[in-house]
Backbone bond lengths (Angstrom), bond angles and torsions (degrees), N, CA, C in turn:
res aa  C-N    CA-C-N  psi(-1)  N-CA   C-N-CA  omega(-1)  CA-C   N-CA-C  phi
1 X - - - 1.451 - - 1.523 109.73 -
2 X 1.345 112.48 145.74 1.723 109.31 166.97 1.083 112.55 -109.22
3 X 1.530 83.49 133.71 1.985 118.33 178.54 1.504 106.39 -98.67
4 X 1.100 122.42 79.90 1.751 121.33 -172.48 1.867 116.79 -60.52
5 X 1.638 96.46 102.70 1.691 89.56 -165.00 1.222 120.26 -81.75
6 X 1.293 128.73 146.69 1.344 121.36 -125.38 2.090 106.79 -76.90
7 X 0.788 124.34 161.94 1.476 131.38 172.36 1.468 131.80 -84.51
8 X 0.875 105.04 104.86 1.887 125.17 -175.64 1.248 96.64 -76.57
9 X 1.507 120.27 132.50 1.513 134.04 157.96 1.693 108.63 -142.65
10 X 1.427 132.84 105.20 0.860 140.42 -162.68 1.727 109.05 53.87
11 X 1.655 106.40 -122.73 1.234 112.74 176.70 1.687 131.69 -85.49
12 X 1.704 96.29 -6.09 1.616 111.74 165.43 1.380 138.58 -60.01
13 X 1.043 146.17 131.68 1.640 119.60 175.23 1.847 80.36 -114.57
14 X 1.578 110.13 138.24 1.029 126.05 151.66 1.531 136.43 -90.83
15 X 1.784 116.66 85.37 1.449 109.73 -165.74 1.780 122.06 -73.30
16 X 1.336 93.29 119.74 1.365 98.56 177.76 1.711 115.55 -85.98
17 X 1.278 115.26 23.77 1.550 129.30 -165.03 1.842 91.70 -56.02
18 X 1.486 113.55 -65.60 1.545 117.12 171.15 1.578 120.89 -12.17
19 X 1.539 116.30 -44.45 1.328 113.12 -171.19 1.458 96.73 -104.98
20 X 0.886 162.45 66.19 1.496 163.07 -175.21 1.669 91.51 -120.37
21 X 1.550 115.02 145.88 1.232 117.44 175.22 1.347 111.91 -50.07
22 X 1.652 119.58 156.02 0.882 106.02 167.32 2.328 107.44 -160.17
23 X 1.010 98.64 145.01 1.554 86.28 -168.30 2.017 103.75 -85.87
24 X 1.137 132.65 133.79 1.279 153.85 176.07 1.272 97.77 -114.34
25 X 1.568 112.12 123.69 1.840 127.30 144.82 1.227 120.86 -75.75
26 X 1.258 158.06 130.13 1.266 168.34 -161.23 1.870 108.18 -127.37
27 X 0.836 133.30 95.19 1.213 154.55 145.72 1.925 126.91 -44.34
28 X 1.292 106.93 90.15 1.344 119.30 -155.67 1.988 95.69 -104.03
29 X 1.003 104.40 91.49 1.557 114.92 178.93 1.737 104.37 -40.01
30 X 1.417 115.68 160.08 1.345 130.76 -167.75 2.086 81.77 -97.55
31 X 1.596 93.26 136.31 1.391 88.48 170.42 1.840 101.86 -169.08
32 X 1.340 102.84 160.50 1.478 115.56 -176.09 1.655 105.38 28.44
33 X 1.454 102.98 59.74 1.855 98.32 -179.41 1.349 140.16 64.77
34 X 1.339 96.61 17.47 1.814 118.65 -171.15 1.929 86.41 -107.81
35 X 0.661 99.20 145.27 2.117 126.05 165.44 1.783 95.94 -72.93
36 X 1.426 102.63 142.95 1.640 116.07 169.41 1.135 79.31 -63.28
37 X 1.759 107.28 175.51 1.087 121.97 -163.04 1.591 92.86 -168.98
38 X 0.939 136.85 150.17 1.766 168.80 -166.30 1.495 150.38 -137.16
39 X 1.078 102.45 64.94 1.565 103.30 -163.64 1.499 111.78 -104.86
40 X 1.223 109.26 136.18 1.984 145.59 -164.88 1.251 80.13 -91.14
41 X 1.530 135.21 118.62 1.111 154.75 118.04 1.126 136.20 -106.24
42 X 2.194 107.45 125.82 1.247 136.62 166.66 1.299 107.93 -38.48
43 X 1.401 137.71 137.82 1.291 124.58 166.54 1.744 98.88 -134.74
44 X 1.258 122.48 111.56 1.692 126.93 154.02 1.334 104.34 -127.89
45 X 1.196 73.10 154.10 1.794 126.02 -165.05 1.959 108.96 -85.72
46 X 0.874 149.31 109.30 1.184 148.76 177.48 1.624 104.41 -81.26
47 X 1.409 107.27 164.67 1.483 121.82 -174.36 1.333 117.27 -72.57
48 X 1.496 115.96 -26.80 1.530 131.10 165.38 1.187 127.38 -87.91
49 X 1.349 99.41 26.47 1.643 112.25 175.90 1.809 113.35 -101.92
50 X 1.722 106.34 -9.82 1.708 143.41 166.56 1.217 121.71 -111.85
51 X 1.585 116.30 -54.64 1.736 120.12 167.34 1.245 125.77 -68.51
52 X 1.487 101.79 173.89 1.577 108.36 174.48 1.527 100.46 -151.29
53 X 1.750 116.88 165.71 1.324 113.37 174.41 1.602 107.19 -82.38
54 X 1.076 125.54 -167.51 1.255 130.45 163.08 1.362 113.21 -75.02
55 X 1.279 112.37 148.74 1.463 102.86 -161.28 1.657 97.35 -112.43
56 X 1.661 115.99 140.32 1.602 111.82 -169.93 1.241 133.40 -50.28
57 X 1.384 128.95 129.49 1.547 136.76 -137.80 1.116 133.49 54.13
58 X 1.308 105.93 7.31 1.505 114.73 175.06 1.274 127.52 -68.10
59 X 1.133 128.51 141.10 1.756 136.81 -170.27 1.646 81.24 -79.96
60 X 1.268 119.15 154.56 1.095 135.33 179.23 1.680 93.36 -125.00
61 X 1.967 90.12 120.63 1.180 124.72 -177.29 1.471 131.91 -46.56
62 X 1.321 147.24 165.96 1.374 140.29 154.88 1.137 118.64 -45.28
63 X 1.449 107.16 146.96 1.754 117.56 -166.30 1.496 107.43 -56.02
64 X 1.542 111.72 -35.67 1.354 120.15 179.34 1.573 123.03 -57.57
65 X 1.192 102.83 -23.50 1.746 114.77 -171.23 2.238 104.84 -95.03
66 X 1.642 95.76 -3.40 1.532 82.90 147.21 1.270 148.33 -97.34
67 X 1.600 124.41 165.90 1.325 114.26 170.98 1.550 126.42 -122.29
68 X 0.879 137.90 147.89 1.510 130.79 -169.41 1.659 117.64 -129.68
69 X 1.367 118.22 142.80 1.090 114.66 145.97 1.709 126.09 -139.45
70 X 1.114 132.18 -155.60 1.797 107.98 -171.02 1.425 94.03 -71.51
71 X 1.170 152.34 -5.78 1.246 116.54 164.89 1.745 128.84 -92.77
72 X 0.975 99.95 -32.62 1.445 106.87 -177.28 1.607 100.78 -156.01
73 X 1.696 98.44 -179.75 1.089 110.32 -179.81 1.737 106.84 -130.06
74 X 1.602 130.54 151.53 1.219 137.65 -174.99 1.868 108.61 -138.76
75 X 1.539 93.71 -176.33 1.478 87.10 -174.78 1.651 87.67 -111.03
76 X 1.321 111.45 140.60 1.752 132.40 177.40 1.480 103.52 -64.19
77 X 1.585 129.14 95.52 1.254 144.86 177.94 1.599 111.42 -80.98
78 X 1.370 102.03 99.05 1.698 114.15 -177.06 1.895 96.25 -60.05
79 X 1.011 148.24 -36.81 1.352 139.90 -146.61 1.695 86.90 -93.93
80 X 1.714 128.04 -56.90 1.120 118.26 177.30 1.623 121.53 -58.74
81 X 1.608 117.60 -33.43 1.423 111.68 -174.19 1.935 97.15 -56.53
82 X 1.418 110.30 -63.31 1.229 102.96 -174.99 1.564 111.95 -52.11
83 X 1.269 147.36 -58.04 1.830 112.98 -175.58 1.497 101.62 -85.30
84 X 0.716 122.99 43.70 1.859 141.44 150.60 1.439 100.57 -51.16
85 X 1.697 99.88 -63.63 1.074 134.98 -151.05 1.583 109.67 -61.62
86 X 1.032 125.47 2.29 1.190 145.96 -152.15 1.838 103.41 -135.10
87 X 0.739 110.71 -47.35 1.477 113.69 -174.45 1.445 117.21 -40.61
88 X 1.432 119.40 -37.75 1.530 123.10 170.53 1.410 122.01 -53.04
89 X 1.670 107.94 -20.67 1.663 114.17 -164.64 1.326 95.31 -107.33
90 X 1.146 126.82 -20.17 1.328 120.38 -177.10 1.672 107.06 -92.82
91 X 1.300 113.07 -36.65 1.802 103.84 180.00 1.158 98.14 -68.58
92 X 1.606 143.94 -37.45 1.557 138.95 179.99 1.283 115.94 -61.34
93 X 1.560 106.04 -10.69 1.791 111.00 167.81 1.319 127.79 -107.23
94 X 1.576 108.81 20.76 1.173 110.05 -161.74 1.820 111.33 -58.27
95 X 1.521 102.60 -38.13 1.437 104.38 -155.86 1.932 97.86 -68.49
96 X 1.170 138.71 6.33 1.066 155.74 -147.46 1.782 104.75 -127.27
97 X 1.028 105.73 -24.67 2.058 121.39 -175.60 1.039 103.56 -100.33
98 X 1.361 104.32 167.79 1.652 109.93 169.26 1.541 94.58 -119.10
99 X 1.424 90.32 152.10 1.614 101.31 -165.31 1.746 88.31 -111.65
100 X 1.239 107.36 177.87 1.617 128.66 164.70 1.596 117.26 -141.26
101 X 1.352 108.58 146.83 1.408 90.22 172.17 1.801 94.01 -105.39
102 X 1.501 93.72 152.82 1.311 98.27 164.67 1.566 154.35 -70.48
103 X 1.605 86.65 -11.25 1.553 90.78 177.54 1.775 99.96 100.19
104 X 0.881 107.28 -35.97 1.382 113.09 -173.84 1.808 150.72 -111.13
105 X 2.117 83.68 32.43 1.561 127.73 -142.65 1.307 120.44 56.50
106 X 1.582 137.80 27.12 1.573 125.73 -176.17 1.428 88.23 -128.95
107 X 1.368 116.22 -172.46 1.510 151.40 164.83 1.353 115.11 -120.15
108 X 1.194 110.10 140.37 1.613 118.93 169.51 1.766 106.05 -128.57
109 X 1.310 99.25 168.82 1.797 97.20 -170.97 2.041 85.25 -141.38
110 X 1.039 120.76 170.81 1.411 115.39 174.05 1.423 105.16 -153.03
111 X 0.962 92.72 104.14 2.283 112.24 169.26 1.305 108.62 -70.80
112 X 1.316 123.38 122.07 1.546 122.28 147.42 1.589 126.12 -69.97
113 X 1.804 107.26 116.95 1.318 110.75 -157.63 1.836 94.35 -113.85
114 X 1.340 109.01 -177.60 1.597 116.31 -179.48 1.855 94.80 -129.83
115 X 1.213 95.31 93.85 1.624 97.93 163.96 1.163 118.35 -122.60
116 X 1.567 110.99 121.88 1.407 123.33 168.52 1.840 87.05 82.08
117 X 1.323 116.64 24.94 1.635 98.27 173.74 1.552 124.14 88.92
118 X 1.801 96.81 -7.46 1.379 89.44 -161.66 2.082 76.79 -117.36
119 X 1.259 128.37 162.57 1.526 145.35 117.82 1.517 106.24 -12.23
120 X 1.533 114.26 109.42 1.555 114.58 134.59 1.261 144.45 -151.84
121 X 0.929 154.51 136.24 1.761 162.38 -152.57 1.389 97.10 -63.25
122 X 1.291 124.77 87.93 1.564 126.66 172.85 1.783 89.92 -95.71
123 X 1.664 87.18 123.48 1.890 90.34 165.36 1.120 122.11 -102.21
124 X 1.309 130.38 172.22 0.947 147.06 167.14 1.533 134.98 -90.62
125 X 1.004 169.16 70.40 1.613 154.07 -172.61 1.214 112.71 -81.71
126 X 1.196 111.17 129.65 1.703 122.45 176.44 1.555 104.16 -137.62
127 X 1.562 97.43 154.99 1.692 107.93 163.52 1.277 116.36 -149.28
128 X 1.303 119.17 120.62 1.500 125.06 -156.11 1.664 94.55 -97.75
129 X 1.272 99.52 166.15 1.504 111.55 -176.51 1.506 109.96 -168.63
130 X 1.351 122.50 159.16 1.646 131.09 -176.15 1.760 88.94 -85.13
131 X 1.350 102.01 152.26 1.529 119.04 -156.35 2.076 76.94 -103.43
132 X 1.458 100.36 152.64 1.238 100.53 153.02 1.588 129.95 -58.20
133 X 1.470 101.43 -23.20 1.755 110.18 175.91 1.762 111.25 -84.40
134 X 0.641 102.62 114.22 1.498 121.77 156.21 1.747 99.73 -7.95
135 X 1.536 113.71 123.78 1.905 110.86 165.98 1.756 100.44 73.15
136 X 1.154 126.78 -30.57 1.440 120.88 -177.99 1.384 124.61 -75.45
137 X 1.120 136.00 151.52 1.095 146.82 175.40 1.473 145.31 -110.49
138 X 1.138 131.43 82.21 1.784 116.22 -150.18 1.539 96.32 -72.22
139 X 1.241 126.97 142.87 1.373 145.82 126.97 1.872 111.28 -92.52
140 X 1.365 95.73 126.79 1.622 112.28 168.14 1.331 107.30 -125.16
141 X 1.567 125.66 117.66 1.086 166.35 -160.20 1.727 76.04 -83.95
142 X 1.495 145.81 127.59 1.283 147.95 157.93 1.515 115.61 -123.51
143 X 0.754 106.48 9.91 1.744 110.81 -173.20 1.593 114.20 177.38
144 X 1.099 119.70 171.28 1.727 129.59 151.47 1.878 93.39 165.55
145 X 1.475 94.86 137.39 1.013 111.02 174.86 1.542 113.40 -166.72
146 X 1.349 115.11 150.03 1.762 118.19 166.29 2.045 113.21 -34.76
147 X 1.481 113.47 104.69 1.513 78.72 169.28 1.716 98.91 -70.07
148 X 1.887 102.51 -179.20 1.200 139.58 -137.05 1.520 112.63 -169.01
149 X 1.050 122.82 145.26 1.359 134.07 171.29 1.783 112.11 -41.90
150 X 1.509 113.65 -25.33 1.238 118.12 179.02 1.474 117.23 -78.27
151 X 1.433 111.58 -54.15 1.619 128.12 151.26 1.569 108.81 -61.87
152 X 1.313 164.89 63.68 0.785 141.22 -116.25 2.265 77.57 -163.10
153 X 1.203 105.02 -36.08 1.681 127.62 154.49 1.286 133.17 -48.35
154 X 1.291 100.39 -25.42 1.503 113.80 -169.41 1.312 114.84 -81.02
155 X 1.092 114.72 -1.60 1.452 123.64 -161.73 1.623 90.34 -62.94
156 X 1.497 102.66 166.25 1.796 115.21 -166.42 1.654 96.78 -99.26
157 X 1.388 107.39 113.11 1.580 109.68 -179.13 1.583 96.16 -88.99
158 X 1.202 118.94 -24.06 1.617 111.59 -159.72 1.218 117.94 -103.18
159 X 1.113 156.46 -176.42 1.023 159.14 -176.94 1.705 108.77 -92.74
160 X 1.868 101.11 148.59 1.390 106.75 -162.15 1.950 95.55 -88.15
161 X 1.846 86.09 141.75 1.594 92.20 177.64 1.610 101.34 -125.45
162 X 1.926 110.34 137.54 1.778 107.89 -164.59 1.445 88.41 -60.52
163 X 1.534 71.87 -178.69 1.851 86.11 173.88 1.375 105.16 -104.98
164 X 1.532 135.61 3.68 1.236 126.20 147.29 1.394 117.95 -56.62
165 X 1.077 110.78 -45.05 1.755 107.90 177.05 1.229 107.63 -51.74
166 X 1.303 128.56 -52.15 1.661 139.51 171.71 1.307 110.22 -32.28
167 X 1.489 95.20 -63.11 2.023 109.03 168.99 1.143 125.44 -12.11
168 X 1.729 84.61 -78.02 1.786 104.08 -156.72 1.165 107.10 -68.21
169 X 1.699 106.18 -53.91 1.428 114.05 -176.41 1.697 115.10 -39.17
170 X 1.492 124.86 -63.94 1.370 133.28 -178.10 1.809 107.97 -69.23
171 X 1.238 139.98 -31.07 1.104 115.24 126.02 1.422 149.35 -39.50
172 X 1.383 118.99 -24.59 1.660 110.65 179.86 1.849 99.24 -132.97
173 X 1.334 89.53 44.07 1.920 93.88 163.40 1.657 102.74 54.17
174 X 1.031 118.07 19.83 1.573 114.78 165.51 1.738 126.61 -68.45
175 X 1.089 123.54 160.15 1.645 115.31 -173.28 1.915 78.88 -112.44
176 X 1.324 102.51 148.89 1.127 121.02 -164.65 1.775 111.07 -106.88
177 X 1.245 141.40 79.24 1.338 139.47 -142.77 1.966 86.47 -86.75
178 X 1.437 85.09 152.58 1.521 115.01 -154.67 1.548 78.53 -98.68
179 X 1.914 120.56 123.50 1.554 108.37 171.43 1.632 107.98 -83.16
180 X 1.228 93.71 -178.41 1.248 109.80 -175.53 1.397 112.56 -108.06
């Protein structure tokens, strides 16, 4: 599992303790003749849920302003670490959001945030998967960031699918149809 250790910039330490795996129960109400239902979900956090690449023409920053883990390395994004910070309250609400799939085997969900004073569409990327344990569920946190004129594409053409459907389906070996 990744434990993201925390980030030094001068005299700051930036704790990333917030995104550390963490397991969430999800509580699926009894309805129209279906049984409650309960699902054990894995929840990690990816490295681009704080970083960013370099952005085009960009001077590439002091050695200090990167971050690494065994796969690669990025530059430590002060605007994403802070609604980082947020990400725990929003995956515990998933069954409450509307999700999207992306088109591109994942899901995204999109929070309205206040940055800099103004409204913005911070997304989400996730990709769920059957846990090696029996009844469990991985969620991997792969992204979140402000969209932007660059993401500006991302917008949700398709129709929103819960994340109980996500649930059940990836709990009981179901293929998950992409709406329209």
């Amino acid at each position: 599992m990744i434990c993201w250790a925390p980030f030094q910039y001068g005299e700051t330490a930036y704790d990333l303790s917030h995104l550390h795996p963490r397991r969430v129960v999800f509580q699926q109400a009894a309805a129209d003749g279906k049984p409650e239902r309960e699902y054990v979900v894995q929840v990690i956090f990816g490295l681009h849920c704080f970083t960013r690449n370099p952005k085009d023409g960009e001077a590439l920053p002091e050695p200090a302003l990167w971050y690494s883990d065994s796969r690669e390395s990025r530059i430590f994004d002060f605007g994403r670490y802070e609604l980082s910070k947020q990400l725990p309250s929003v995956i515990e609400q998933l069954l409450e959001r509307k999700c999207y799939h992306s088109g591109k085997g994942n899901f995204f969900v999109v929070e309205l945030v206040t940055v800099d004073g103004q409204k913005a569409e911070y997304e989400i990327y996730f990709d769920a998967s059957r846990a090696s344990v029996k009844g469990v569920v991985n969620l991997y946190v792969q992204s979140a960031y402000v969209r932007d004129q660059k993401h500006a594409g991302n917008r949700p053409s398709r129709k929103p699918i819960r994340f109980q459907i996500i649930l059940f389906n990836i709990a009981t070996g179901r293929p998950i149809r992409i709406p329209k």
